[in-house]
C-alpha positions in Angstrom: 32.2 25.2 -20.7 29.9 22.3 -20.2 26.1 22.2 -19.6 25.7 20.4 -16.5 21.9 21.2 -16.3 19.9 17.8 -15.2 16.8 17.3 -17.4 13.3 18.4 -15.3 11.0 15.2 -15.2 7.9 15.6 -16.8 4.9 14.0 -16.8 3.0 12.6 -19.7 -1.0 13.6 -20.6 -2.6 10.2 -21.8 -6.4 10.9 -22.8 -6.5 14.1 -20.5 -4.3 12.3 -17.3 -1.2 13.2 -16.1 0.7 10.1 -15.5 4.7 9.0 -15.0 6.4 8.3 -17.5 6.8 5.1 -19.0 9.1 2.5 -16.8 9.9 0.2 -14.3 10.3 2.4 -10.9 11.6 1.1 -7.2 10.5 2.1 -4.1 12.2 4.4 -1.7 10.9 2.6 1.7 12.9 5.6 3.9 10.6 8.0 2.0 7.3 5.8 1.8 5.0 4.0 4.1 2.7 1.0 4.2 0.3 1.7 6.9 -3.1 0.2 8.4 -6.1 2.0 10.6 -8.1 -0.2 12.9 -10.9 0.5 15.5 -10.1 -0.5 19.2 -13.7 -0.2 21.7 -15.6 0.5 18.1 -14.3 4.6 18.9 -10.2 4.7 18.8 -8.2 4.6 15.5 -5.2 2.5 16.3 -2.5 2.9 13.3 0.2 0.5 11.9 3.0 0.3 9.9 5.5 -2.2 7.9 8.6 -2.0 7.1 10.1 -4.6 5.4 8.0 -4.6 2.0 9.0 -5.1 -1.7 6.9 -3.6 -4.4 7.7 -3.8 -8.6 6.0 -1.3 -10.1 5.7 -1.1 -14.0 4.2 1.9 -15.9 2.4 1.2 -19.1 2.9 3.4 -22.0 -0.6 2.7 -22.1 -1.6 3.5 -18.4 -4.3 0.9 -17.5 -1.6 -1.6 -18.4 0.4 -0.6 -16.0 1.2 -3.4 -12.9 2.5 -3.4 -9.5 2.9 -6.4 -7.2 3.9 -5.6 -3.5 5.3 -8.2 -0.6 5.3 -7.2 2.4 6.9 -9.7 5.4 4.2 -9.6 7.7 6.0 -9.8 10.9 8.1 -6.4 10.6 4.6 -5.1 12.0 4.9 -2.1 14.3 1.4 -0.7 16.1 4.1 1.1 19.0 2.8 -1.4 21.5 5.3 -4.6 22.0 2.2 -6.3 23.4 -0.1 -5.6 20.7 2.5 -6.4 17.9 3.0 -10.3 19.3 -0.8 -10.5 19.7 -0.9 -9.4 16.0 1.5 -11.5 14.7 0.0 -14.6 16.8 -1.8 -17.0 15.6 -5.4 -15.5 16.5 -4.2 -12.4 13.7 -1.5 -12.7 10.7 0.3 -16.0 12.0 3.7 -14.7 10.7 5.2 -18.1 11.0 2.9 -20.0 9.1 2.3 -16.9 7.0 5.2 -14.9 6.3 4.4 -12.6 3.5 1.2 -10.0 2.9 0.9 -9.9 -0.9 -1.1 -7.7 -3.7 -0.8 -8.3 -7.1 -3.1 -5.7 -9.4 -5.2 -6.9 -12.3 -6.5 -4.3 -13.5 -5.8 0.0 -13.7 -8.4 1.6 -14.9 -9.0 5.8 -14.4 -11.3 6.7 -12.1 -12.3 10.7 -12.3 -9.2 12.5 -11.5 -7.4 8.8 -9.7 -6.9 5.5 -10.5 -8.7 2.6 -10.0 -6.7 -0.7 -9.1 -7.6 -3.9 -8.3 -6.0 -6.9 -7.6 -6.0 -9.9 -5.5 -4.7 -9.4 -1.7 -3.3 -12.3 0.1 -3.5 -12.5 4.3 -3.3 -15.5 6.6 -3.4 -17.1 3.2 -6.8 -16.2 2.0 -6.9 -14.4 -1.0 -9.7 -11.9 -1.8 -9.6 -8.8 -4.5 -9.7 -5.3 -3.5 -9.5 -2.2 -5.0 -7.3 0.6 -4.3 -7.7 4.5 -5.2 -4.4 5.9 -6.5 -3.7 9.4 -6.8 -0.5 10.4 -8.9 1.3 13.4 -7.0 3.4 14.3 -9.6 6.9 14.2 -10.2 10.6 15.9 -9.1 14.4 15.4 -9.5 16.3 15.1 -6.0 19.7 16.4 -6.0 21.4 13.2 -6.7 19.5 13.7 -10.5 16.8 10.7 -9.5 13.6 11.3 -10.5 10.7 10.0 -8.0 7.2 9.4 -8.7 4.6 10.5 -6.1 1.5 8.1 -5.3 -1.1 7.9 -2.3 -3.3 4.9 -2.2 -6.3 3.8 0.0 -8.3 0.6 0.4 -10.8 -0.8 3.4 -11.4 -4.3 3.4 -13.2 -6.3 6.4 -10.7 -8.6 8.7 -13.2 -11.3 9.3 -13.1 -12.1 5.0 -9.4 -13.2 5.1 -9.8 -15.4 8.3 -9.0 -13.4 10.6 -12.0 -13.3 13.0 -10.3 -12.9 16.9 -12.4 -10.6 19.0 -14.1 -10.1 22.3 -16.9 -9.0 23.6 -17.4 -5.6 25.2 -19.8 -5.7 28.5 -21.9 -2.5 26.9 -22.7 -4.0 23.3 -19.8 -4.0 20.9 -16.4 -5.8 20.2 -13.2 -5.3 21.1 -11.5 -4.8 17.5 -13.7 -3.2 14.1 -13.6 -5.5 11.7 -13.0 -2.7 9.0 -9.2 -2.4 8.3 -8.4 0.7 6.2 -4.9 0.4 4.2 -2.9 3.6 3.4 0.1 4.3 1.5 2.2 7.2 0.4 4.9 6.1 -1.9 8.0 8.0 -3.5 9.1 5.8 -6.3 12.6 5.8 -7.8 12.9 5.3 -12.1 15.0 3.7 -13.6 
């Protein structure tokens, strides 16, 4: 009779951190999401997504040096306004024909009390500016097809107006239309192997 047990993932402890285990891992984008928060009349949250992204992620047997670089086309924006996704991917916001791809490549992981610090260089409208994003490692699991995933969440806020992209208008009562604050979030299930 044969043993037809799957191995349990397990994480590693590195200097007192749970990490992933060492390896190149793929994301699952029907399990993940690249989104964006901006303020509309300085009060209203008004969320994003996209879709079409690409992202290599490498983890370090040595954590901090790990690397991840992530494309993202910039005109498979969604905001769940037709309207508001042309105006975005006009020329006054992301110009996706003249600038097709949002990019990040990291620089740098280093831990940050019980997350990750990484930085790297963003790239919209073709400026590029570094940021730093908080990662949190979820842990680990096997899906029933014997593919273990990798769970990461990730913020970042960055203002608009340092990567060109300075389209507002006035409001009659003080204010502008659009915050220039854009907060990044993603939640990521990533595949080894």
């Amino acid at each position: 009779m044969s043993d037809t047990t799957q191995a349990t993932p397990t994480v590693r402890t590195v200097d007192g951190r749970t990490v992933p285990p060492a390896g190149t891992y793929s994301v699952d984008a029907s399990h993940s999401t690249v989104e964006f928060v901006a303020r509309h009349l300085m009060v209203t949250k008004v969320r994003g997504r996209f879709a079409d992204y690409a992202v290599d992620l490498h983890i370090a047997e040595v954590p901090e040096q790990s690397r991840v670089d992530v494309v993202i086309q910039s005109a498979s924006i969604s905001t769940g306004d037709a309207g508001r996704d042309g105006h975005v991917s006009s020329p006054d916001f992301l110009d996706v024909a003249q600038y097709p791809t949002l990019e990040f490549h990291s620089t740098s992981v280093t831990p940050a009390g019980g997350e990750w610090s990484v930085t790297g260089d963003l790239t919209i409208h073709g400026v590029t500016r570094p940021v730093e994003l908080a990662v949190t490692f979820g842990g680990l699991a096997e899906d029933p097809w014997g593919n273990q995933r990798a769970f990461f969440s990730a913020t970042t806020e960055f203002d608009r107006e340092d990567f060109g992209l300075t389209w507002n208008q006035p409001l009659a009562g003080g204010g502008v239309l659009i915050g220039k604050k854009v907060k990044v979030e993603l939640e990521i299930q990533a595949i080894a192997g």
